[in-house]
C-alpha positions in Angstrom: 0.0 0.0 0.0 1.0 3.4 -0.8 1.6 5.8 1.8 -0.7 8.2 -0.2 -3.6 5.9 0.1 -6.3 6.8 2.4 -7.1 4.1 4.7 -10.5 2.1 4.5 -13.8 4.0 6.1 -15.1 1.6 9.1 -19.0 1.7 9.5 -18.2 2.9 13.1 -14.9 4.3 14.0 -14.4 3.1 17.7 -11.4 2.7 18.9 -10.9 6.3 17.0 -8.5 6.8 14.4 -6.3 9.8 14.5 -6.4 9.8 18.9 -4.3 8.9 20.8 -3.5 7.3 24.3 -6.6 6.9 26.3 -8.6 9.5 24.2 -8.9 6.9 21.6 -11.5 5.1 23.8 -13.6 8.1 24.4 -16.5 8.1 21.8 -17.4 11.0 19.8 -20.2 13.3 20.6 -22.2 12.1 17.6 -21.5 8.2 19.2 -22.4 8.7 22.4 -25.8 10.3 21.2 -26.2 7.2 18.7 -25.9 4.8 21.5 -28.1 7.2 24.1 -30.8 7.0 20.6 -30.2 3.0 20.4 -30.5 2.2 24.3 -34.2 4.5 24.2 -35.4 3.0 21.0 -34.8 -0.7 22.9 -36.2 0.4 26.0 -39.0 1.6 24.6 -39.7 -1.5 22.6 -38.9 -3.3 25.6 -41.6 -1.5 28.1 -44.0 -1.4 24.8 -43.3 -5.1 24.7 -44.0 -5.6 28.3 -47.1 -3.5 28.6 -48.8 -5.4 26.3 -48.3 -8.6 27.1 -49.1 -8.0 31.4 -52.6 -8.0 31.7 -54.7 -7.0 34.2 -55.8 -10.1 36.3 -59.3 -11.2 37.4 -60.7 -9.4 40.4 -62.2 -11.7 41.7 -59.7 -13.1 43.9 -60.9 -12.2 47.4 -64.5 -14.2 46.4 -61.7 -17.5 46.6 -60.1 -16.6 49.6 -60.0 -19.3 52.1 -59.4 -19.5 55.7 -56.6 -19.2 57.8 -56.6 -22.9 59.9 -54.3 -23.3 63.5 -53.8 -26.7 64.3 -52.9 -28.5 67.7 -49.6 -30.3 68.0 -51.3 -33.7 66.9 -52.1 -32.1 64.2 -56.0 -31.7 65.1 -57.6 -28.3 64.0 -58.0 -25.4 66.5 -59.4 -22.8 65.1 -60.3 -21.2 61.8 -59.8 -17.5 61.2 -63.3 -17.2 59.0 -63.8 -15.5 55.8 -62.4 -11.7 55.0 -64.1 -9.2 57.2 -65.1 -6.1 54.2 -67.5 -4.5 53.9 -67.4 -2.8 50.3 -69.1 0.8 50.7 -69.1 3.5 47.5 -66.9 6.3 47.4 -70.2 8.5 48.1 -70.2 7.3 51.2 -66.7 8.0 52.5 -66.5 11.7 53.7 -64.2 14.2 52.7 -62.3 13.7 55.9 -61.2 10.0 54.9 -60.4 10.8 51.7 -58.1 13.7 52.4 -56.3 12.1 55.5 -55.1 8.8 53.2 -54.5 10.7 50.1 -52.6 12.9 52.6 -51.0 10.0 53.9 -50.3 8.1 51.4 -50.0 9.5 48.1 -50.3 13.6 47.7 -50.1 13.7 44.1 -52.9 10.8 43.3 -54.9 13.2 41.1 -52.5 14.1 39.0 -49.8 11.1 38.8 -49.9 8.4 36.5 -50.5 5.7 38.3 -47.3 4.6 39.3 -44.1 5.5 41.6 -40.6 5.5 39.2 -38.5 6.4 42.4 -40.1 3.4 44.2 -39.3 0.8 41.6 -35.9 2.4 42.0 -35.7 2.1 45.7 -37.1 -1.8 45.5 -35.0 -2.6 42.5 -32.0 -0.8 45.0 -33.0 -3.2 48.2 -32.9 -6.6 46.1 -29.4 -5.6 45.1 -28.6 -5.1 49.0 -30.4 -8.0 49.4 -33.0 -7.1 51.1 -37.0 -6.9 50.7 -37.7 -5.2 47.5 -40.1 -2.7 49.2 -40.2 1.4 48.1 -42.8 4.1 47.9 -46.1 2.8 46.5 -48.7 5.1 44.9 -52.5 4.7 45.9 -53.0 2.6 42.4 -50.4 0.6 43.1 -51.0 -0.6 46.5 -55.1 -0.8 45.3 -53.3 -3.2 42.5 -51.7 -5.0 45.0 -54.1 -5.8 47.5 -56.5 -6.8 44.5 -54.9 -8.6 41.9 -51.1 -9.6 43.1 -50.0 -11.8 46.1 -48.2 -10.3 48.9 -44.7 -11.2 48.1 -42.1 -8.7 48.4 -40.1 -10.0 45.3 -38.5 -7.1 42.5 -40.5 -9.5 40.4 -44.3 -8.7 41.6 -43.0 -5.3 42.1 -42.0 -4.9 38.3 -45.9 -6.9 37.8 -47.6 -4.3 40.2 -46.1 -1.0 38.1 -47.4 -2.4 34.2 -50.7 -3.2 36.0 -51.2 0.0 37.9 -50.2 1.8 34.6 -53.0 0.1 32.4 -55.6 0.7 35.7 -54.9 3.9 35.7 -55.9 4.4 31.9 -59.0 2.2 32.0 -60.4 3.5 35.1 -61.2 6.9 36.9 -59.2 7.6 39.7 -62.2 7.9 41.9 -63.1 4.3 41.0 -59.2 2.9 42.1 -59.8 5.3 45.4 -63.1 3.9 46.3 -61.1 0.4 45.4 -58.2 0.9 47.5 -60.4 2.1 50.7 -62.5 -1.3 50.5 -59.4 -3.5 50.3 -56.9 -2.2 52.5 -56.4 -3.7 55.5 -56.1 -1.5 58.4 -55.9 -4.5 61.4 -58.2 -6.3 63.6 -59.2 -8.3 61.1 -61.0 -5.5 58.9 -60.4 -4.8 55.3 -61.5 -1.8 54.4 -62.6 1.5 56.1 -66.3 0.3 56.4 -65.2 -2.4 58.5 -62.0 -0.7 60.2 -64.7 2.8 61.3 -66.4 -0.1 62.8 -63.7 -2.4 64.4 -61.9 0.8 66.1 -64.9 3.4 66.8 -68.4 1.5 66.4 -69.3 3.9 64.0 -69.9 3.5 60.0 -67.2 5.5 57.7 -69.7 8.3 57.0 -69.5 9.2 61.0 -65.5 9.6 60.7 -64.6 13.3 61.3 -61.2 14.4 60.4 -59.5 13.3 63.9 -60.6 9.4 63.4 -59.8 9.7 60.0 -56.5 10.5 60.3 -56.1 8.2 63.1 -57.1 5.1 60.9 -54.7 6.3 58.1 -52.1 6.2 60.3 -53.2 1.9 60.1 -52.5 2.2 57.0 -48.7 2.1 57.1 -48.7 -1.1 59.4 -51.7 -2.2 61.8 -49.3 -3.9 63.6 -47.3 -1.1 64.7 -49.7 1.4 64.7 -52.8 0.0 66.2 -52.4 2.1 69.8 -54.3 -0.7 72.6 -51.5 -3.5 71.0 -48.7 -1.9 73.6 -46.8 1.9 74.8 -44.4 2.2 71.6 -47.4 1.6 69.2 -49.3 4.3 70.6 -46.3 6.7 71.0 -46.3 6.0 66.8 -49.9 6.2 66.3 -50.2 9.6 68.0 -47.2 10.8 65.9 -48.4 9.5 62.6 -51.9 11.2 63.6 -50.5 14.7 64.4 -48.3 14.5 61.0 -51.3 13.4 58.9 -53.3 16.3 59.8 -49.9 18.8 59.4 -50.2 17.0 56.0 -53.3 17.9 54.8 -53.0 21.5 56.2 -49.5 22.1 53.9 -51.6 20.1 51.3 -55.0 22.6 51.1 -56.9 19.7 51.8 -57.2 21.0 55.6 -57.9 24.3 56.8 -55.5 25.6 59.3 -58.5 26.6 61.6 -60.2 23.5 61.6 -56.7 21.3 62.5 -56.8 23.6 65.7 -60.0 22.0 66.9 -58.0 18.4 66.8 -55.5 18.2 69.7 -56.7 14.9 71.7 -55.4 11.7 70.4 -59.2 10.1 69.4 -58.5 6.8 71.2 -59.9 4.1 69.8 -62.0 1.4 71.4 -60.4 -2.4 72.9 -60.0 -4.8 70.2 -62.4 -7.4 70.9 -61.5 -11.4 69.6 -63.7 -13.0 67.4 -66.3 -15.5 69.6 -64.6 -18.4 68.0 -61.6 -17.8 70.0 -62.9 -17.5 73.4 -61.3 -19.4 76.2 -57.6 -19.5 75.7 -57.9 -20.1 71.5 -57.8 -16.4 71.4 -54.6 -16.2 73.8 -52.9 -19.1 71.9 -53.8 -17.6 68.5 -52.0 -14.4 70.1 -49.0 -16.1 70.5 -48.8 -17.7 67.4 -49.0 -14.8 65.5 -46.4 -13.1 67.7 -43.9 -15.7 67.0 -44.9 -15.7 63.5 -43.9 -12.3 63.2 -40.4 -12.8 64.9 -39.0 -15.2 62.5 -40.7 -14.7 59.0 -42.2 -11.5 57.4 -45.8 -12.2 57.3 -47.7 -9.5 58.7 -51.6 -9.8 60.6 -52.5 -8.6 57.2 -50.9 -11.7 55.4 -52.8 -13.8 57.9 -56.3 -12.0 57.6 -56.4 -12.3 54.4 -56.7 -16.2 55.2 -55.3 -19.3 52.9 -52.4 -19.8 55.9 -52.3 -23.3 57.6 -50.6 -22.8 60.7 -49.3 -26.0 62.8 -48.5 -25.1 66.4 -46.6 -26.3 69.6 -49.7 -26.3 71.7 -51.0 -29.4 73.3 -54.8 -29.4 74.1 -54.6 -31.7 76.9 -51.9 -29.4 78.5 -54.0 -26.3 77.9 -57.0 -27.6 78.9 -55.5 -29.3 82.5 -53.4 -25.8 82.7 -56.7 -23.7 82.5 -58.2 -25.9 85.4 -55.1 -25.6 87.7 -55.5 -22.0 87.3 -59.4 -21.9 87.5 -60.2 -23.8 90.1 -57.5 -21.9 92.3 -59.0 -18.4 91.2 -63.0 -20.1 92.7 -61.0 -21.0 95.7 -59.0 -18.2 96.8 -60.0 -14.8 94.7 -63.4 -13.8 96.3 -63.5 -9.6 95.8 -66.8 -9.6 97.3 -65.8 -11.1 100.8 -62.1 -9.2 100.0 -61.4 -5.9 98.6 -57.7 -7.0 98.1 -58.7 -9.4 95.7 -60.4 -6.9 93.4 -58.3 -6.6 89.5 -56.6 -9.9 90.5 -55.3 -11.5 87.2 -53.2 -15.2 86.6 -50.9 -15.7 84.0 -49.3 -19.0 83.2 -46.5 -20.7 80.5 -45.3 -24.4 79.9 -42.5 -25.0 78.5 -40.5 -28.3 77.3 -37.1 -27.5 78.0 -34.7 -30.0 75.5 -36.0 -27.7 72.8 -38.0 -24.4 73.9 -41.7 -25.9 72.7 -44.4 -23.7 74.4 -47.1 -26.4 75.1 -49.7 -24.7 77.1 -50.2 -21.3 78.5 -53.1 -19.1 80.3 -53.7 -15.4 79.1 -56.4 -14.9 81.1 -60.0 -15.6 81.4 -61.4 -15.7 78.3 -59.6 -13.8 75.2 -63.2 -12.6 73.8 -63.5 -10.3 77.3 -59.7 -10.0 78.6 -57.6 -8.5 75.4 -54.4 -8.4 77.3 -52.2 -12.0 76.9 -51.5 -12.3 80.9 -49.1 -15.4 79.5 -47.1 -12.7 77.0 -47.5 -9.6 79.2 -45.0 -6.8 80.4 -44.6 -4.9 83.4 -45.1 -7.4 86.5 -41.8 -7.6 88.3 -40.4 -10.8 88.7 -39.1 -10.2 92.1 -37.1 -13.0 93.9 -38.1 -15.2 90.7 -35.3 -13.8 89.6 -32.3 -14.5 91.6 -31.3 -18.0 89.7 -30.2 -15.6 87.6 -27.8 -13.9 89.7 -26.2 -17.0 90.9 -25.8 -18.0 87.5 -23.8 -15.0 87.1 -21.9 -16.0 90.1 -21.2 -19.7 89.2 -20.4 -18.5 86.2 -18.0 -16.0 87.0 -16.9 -18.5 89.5 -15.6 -15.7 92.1 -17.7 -15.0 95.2 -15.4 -12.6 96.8 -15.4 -9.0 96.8 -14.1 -7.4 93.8 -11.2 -5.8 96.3 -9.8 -9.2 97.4 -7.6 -11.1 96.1 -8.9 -13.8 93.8 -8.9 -17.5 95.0 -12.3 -18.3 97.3 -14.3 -19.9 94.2 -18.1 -21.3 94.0 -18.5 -24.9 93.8 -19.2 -25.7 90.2 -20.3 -29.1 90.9 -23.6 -30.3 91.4 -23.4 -32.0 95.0 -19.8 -30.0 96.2 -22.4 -26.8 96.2 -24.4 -28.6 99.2 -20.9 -29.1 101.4 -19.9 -25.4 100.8 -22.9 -23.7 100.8 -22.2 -19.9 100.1 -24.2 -16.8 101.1 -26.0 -16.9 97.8 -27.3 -20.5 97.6 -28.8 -19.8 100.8 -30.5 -17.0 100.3 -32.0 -18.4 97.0 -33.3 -21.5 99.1 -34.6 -18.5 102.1 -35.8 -15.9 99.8 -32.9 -13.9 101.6 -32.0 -10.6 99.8 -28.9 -8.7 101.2 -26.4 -11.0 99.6 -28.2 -10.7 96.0 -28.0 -7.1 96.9 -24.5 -7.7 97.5 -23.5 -9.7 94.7 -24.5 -7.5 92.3 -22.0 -5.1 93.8 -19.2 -7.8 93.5 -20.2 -9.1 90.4 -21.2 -5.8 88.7 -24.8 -5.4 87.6 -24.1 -5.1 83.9 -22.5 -9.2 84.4 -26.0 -10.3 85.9 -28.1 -8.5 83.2 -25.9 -10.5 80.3 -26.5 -13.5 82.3 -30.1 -13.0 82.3 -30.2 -12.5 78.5 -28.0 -15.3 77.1 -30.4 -17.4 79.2 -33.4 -16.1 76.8 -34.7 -12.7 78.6 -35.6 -10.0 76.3 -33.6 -7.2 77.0 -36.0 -4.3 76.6 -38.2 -6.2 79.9 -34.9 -5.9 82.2 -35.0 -3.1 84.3 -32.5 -0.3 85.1 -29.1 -1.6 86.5 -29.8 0.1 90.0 -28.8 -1.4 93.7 -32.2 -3.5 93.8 -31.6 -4.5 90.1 -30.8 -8.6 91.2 -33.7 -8.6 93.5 -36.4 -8.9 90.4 -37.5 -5.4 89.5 -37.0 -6.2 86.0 -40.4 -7.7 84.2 -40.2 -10.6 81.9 -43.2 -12.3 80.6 -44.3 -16.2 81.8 -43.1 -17.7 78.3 -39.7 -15.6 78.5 -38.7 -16.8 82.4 -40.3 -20.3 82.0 -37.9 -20.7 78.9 -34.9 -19.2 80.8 -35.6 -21.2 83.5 -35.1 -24.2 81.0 -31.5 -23.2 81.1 -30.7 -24.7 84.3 -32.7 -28.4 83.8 -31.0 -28.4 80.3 -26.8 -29.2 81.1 -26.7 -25.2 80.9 -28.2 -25.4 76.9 -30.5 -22.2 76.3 -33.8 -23.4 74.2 -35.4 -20.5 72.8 -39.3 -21.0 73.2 -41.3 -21.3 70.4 -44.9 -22.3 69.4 -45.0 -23.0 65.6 -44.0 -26.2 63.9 -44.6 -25.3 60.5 -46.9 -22.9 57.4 -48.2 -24.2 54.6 -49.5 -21.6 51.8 -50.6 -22.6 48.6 -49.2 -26.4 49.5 -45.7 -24.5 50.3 -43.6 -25.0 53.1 -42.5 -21.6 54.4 -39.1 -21.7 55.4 -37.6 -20.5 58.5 -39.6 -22.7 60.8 -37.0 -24.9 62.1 -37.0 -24.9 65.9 -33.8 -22.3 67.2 -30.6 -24.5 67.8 -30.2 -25.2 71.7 -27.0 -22.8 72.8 -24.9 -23.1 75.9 -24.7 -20.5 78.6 -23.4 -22.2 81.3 -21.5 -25.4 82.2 -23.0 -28.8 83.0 -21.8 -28.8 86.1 -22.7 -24.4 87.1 -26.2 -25.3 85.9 -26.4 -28.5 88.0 -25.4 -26.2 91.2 -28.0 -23.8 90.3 -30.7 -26.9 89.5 -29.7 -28.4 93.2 -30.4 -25.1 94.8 -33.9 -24.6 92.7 -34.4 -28.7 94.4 -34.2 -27.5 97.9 -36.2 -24.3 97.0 -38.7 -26.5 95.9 -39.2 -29.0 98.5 -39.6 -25.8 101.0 -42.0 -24.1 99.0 -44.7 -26.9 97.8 -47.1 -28.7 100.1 -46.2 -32.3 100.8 -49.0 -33.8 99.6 -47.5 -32.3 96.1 -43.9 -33.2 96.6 -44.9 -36.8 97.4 -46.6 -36.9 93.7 -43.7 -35.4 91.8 -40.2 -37.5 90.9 -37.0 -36.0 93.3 -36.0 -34.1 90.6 -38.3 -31.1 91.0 -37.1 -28.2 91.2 -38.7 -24.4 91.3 -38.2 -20.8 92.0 -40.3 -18.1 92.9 -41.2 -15.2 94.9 -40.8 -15.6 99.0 -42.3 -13.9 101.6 -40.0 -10.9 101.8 -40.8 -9.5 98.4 -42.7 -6.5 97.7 -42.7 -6.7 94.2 -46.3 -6.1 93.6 -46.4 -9.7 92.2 -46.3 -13.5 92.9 -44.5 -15.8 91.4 -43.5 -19.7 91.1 -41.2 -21.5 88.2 -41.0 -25.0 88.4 -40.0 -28.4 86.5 -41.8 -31.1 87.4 -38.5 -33.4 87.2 -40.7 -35.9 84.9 -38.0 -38.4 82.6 -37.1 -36.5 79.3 -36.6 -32.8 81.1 -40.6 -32.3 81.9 -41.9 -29.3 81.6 -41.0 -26.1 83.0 -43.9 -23.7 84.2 -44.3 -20.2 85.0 -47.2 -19.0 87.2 -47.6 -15.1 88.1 -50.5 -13.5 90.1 -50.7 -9.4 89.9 -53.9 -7.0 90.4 -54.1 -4.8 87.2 -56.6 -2.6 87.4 -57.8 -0.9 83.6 -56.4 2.6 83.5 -54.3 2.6 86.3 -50.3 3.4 85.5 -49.2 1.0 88.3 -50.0 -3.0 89.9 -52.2 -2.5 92.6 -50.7 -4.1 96.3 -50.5 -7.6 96.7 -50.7 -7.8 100.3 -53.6 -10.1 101.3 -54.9 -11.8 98.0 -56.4 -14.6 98.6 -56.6 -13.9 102.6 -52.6 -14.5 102.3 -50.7 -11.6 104.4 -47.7 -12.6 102.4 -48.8 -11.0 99.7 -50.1 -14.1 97.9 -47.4 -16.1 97.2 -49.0 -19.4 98.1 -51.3 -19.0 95.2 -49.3 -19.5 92.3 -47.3 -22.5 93.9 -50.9 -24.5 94.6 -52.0 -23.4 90.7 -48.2 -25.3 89.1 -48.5 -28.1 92.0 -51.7 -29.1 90.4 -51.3 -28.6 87.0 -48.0 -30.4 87.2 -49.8 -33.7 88.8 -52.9 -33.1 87.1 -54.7 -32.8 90.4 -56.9 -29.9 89.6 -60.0 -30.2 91.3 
């Protein structure tokens, strides 16, 4: 070739001719708008392609629905949660004040968008890369096209499904049509879908009643019943008032709310108690309760998930166990509790737990005396102190730390960490567990350090948020666990020193699907064989001081319990025991408190039941007979 020849022309001239170094890779203004006109033109097609082929589903799915089903242990059906409660109710019958307070909440621009949320795709497209849920900012449409035609799953998936679908809704019908839609099939908790049936489940009044303050108040549900529903528990209404006050800020800075009229709204409009459907009376209701609660620990489905029915739930629960736990505790309530004869049996309320410690399963509990007229899960509850029930805990700590000498000693005077050497050198705090003594707990909390006792207490399986401050009288029980969380801790010290965490469901099926994430929490150990075996031989002797004789002679040697003594003023009663039975029994929590509705505090103990000591023999008789199944 001659050097006068011009070289070939190449259809596109990438790497660049003529550049050099690294400008040869950096395409021409006139490529880099070819390519920007190429990557359009094929996502274009590709959203044109898209669009057409995603339809827009039948509507009839919630006519198909089917039930959500709890099931015993043997495998014999509880309970079914019955058809969807909605009540489907016209647009012209929602007032203004509902309207504005979930468009408000929810979606500002509604009646002017498109349908659909591009920085929410974004987000969730974002999230699955991270790995997590692929959740973002829905608009009005798009949730209304979830909750009608699309599963719940929180997949990138149904989310890419959900935008095509709201897009074609949003052309083929009016956007009062998909508002009237989305107000009868959102679920706003306590089992109601839709604002018909929520105005009714949280005020007893029909939507058309709802002024502006309720209204905002049940849009608030709309973010998540669960955490905004205020009678489920303190942080739920500290975030239901919040969303409430910012709703109605948000329709004033949005013209839907006159700055006047927000004025007149200053007082939280509380709502009314949830009440349990009838087919959960007794302690269905309770158990369901539970179920649910573990549920939402260890999976994401939500109480709207499980409303919305199809869920076949297999539980822990054994009915025999609930049934002879429920006498134990009823029969000792007609024998003791008598408000008319006593004014200090007035409010007085039982609680009760059972659990098998080799690996956590709850198998009965008591919440209270029937779940249809007693919301509150006595079984699950916070706030009762566990007073002198507590100190195992502490000489866990101690065993563990294996020093029982003050910190300003020199090192060397150990605790036995063997099961029978503990009886020969009995130290200040093995007695005072068996006596209910509390200046060396009070003591040892000093030479231990409180912060060592409250990280005892949690390995063993209490939640931190229930443990109280770390304060002098911190290892004398003023920390409140519930009966499932101490009966399972107390499983600790049966179980070679293994933690069980407790749980209460085997297993969901949806749509003949497994769910994963069921399978019962691996046992983990906190202490020794040998520390727990101290701590079991002083809960032994506790034991054998505390429960009549004519119970100790039905039980096997290996019984063992703590509880609350005669010295405690905790404004509770308490017993913890394991009835010793081959395979690790069962370990049982019983508590006694007076609640009375309203009141910010537990009402005085002393002399329930015609017990000056504050009735501490009560919940001892209610475990002795539900442990030999002598309920009368």
């Amino acid at each position: 070739m001659k050097g006068s020849e011009q070289p070939k022309k190449r259809f596109i001239d990438y790497p660049r001719r003529g550049r050099g170094g690294w400008r040869r890779w950096l395409p021409s203004w006139r490529q880099q708008l070819g390519a920007t006109a190429v990557g359009a033109a094929g996502l274009t097609g590709l959203f044109v392609f898209v669009y057409a082929q995603v339809d827009i589903p039948d509507e009839n799915a919630a006519a198909r629905q089917e039930a959500t089903v709890y099931y015993w242990a043997d495998g014999s059906q509880m309970v079914s949660e019955g058809d969807v409660n909605r009540q489907n109710i016209a647009l012209s019958q929602v007032p203004d004040s509902v309207r504005h307070a979930v468009i408000a909440a929810e979606n500002a621009s509604f009646y002017s968008d498109s349908g659909v949320s591009l920085s929410g795709i974004a987000r969730a497209a974002v999230n699955m890369v991270k790995g997590q849920d692929a959740q973002g900012g829905s608009t009005i449409t798009q949730q209304y096209v979830k909750n009608t035609y699309l599963s719940q799953d929180r997949t990138l998936k149904r989310k890419a499904k959900e935008f095509f679908i709201a897009l074609k809704l949003d052309n083929r019908k009016s956007k009062d049509e998909i508002l009237q839609g989305y107000l009868n099939t959102s679920y706003f908790g306590r089992h109601s879908f839709g604002i018909q049936a929520a105005a009714n489940a949280y005020y007893g009044i029909p939507a058309k009643n709802l002024d502006p303050s309720r209204a905002a108040a049940l849009a608030a549900l709309l973010k998540g019943a669960e955490q905004y529903d205020p009678a489920l528990s303190d942080a739920n209404h500290e975030r239901a008032v919040e969303r409430w006050k910012w709703i109605l800020d948000r329709e004033v800075e949005t013209g839907m709310l006159s700055r006047e009229e927000r004025a007149r709204y200053t007082q939280f409009p509380e709502p009314r108690e949830p009440v349990t459907p009838t087919s959960q009376k007794g302690q269905t209701g309770y158990l369901v309760d539970a179920a649910k609660k573990y549920l939402r620990s260890r999976t994401d489905l939500t109480d709207r998930d499980l409303a919305r029915g199809g869920y076949r739930i297999h539980t822990t629960f054994e009915k025999d166990k609930v049934a002879r736990l429920t006498k134990a505790v009823e029969d000792e309530r007609r024998r003791s509790i008598d408000p008319k004869k006593r004014p200090a049996d007035a409010y007085a309320e039982f609680g009760a737990a059972s659990v098998r410690p080799r690996d956590g399963a709850v198998v009965a509990l008591y919440g209270g005396p029937d779940a249809t007229k007693h919301f509150s899960n006595n079984a699950d509850t916070a706030g009762v102190p566990a007073g002198s029930a507590f100190k195992p805990f502490v000489l866990a700590a101690a065993v563990r730390d294996g020093s029982d000498a003050p910190a300003e000693a020199a090192p060397g005077r150990r605790l036995p960490t063997t099961g029978e050497a503990a009886v020969a050198l009995p130290s200040a705090l093995y007695e005072g567990l068996v006596t209910s003594a509390h200046p060396p707990f009070v003591s040892a909390g000093k030479r231990l350090g409180l912060d060592r006792i409250r990280d005892l207490a949690v390995e063993a399986g209490l939640r931190k948020e229930s443990l109280a401050r770390l304060e002098p009288t911190f290892p004398l029980g003023t920390s409140t666990p519930s009966a499932i969380r101490l009966a399972g801790a107390y499983s600790l010290f049966g179980n070679e020193g293994n933690r069980t965490e407790p749980y209460s469901v085997t297993k969901v099926v949806h749509d003949g699907e497994t769910l994963p994430g069921l399978e019962p929490p691996a046992p983990r150990r906190v202490l020794t064989p040998e520390a727990a075996r101290g701590v079991s031989f002083a809960l032994r002797a506790f034991a054998w001081k505390s429960l009549p004789q004519e119970i100790i002679a039905k039980l096997p040697r290996g019984v063992a319990a703590g509880g609350t003594g005669p010295d405690d003023r905790m404004r509770s009663a308490w017993f913890i025991g394991n009835d010793g039975a081959s395979g690790g029994g069962l370990t049982t929590a019983v508590t006694v408190f007076r609640a009375k509705p309203g009141a910010p505090r537990l009402l005085p103990m002393e002399g329930v039941g015609g017990d000056a000591r504050f009735g501490n023999g009560i919940p001892p008789r209610i475990w002795g007979a539900y442990a030999t199944g002598t309920a009368t």
